[in-house]
Structures are given as C-alpha cells and as structure tokens.
N, C-alpha and C positions, 0 to 999 in steps of 0.2 A: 421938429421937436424930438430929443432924443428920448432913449425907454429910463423909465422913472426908475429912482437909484433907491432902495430902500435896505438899511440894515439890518440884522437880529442878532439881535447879543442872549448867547445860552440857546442853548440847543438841546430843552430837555422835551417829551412829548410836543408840548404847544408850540415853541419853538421851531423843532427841528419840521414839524408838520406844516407850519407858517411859511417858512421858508422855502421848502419844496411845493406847495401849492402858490406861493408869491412866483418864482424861476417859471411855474408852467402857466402861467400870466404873460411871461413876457418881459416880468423885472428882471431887472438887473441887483440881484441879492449880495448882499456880503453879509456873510455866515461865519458868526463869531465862536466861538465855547473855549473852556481850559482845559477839555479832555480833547485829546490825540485822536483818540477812536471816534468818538462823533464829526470830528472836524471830517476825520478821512471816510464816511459813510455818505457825506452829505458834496464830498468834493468835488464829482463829476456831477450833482446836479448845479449847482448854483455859480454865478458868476466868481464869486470869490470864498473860500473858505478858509479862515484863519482860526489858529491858537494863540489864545489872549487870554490874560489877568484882567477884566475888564475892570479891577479897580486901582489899575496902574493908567495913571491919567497919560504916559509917554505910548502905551500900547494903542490908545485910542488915537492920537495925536497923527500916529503913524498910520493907522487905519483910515480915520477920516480926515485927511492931508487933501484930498477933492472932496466936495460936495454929495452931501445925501440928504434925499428928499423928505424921508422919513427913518427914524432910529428906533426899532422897537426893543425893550427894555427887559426880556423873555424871563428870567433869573426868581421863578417862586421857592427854591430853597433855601435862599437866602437875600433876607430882608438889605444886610447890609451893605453886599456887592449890588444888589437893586441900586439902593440907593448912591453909593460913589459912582457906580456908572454914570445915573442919573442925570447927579454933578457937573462928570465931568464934560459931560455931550451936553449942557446945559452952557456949561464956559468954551465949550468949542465952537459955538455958535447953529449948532443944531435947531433948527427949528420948534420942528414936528416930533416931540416924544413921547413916544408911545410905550406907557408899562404894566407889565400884567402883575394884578394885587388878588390876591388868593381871600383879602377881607378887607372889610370898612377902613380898619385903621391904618392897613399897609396904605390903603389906597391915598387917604390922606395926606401921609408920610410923604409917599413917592409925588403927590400934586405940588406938596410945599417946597419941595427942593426943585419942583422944576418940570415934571410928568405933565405936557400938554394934554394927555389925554390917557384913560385906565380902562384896560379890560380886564373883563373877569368871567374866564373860559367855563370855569364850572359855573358860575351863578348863570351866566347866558345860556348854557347849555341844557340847565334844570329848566329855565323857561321855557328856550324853544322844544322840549322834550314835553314839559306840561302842558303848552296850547297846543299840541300835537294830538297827547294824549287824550285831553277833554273835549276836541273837537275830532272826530277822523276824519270831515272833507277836507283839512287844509292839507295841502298838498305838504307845505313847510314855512317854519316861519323862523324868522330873523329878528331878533331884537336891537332895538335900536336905545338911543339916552333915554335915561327917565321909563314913560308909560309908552315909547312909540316903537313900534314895530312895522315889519314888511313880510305881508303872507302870500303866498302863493295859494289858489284855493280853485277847486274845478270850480265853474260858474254855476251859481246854485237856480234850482229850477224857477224860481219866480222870477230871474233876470232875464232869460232867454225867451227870444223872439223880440226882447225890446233894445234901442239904441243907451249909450250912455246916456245920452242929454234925455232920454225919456226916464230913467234911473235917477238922475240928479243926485246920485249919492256924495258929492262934496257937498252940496246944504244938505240931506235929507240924515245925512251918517259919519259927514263930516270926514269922509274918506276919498280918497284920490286914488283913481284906475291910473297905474304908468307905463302899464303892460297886456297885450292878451296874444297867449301864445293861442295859435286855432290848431283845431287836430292833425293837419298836415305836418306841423313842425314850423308852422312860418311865424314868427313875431312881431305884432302891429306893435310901436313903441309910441309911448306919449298918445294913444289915440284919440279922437276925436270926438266930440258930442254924437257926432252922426255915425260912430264907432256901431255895428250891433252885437249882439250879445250870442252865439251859436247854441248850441248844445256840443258837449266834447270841448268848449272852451278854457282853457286854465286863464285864471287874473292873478294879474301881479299887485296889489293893494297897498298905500301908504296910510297908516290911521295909528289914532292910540289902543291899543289892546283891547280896552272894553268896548271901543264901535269896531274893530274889526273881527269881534265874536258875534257882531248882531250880523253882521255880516254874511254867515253861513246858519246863524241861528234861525234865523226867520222865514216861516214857512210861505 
C-alpha cells in the first residue's frame, strides 16, 4: 500500500499548520494557496506545493489529474472560493472533502455543495481548551462529532491496582480504554480485560464528554 495522498487547498494558519504536521506523518501532501510566498515557505516540506486560483476549475483539473485520498478545503477568508473549490473537487470526483467553516452557516453551505465532512478549528479548540481547563488531570483531549471525544488522562487513584475487566467502565461509564501508555514509555493498545491499572499510568478514553468527566471526577 502506498502513503496516503492528501490535499490542502489555502494555506493560511490552519492550513499551512495542517499540512506540515500531515508531510511529518508520512503523507504525501499537495499544498495548494494563491500567494507565491506561502507556497515557497511550505515547498521543502511537503510532497508538492503549488500556486492556484483554486476557483479556476482548469487549475484543479491539472492538480488532481492522479488520485487523492482526501481534499481538505483550508480557505476561512473567503466563503466563496471555499465554496467553488468545493465544487469543483466535488465534480472531479474526489471523494473525501474535507472543509473548514469558521460558523453554522458556512458549515452548511460548504455540506450542500459537496463538504463530506467540516471542521472547525476555533470551536474544537475552545473545547479541547475548556475540558482542559475544568478538569486539570486530563492530560488532553480531542473532540470528536457531536458530544464524543478522546481524552488522554493519568489513571485516577480509585482505578489503580484493579484490571480493566474489574473496572467494567464500557457498561459502568459507558467508556472504552483503547490505550494505556505505562511509565516507561511503552503502549498496551486495544488492551485487555485482564489489562491492570498501574500508578504513573496515562489512559487513552473513547466516551461522550459528560461520561468521560466522571471519569476523572470520581473520587
């Protein structure tokens, strides 16, 4: 299998950030924007860096003439090039697009024309910044669709000394262990019932927001 192809169109903060944390992944990036200067900032990191009108449907044409696995839509200054990009990776046969809406309505916008799926860098960010805040044992956390997130959290003291399957937290919390890093550095992944719980342990957690606060709340 080869390394996954992914695109970003605009290259402003989130973008150009996206892209260089995608290349040190592993992808294989193509790095789109209309400005000279960020193309040529971004050119030695990423597989490809191009200057594009991204709402010239021939520039895209030319761009994704091979296959990418995902298109991400980067472009919050402006709603309208969001959108013809959208479009046009929409009738190029793109799959997977991915677009970033600064608000409800953009978000809307960009799904109807085509947006398989919307981030939104400041509203996720205010989250994972607020469960951060109101709790300080989570190490960090991740939001995911809707109410579900992934927290990383030391193991709190009433779990340690017991196994997971003694914990039973998918029926008791309705949460799911996918991870436990132990203090060495080593990572059990997917563990097991018969998993145990250390002290100095961090957990990697799948749950909805409000069971993975009871999570660290419970004495």
């Amino acid at each position: 299998m080869g390394k996954k192809r992914i695109a970003v169109l605009g290259l402003g903060q989130f973008g150009m950030s996206l892209a260089r944390e995608l290349a040190k992944l592993g992808v294989e990036v193509l790095a789109v924007d209309a400005s000279t200067k960020k193309v040529e900032d971004i050119r030695d990191e990423v597989a490809i860096a191009a200057k594009a009108d991204v709402r010239e449907r021939r520039a895209l044409e030319e761009l994704f003439a091979s296959p990418f696995d995902v298109a991400v839509v980067s472009i919050g200054t402006s709603l309208e090039s969001a959108i013809m990009a959208t479009l046009h990776l929409k009738d190029l046969g793109v799959a997977e697009i991915w677009a970033e809406a600064s608000t409800d309505e953009r978000a809307t916008v960009l799904e109807r024309v085509g947006a398989t799926r919307i981030i939104s860098p400041e509203r996720d960010m205010g989250r994972r910044s607020a469960a951060r805040l109101a709790n300080p044992n989570l190490v960090d956390f991740l939001p995911l669709e809707g109410d579900w997130g992934v927290v990383e959290a030391d193991a709190p003291d009433w779990c340690i000394g017991k196994t997971l399957g003694d914990l039973d937290l998918r029926n008791e919390m309705k949460l799911a262990v996918i991870a436990i890093r132990k203090p060495d550095g080593n990572v059990v992944v997917v563990p097991g019932a018969e998993a145990p719980i250390e002290d100095g342990d961090c957990l990697t957690v799948v749950g909805r927001e409000k069971d993975l606060a009871r999570l660290t709340d419970r004495k």
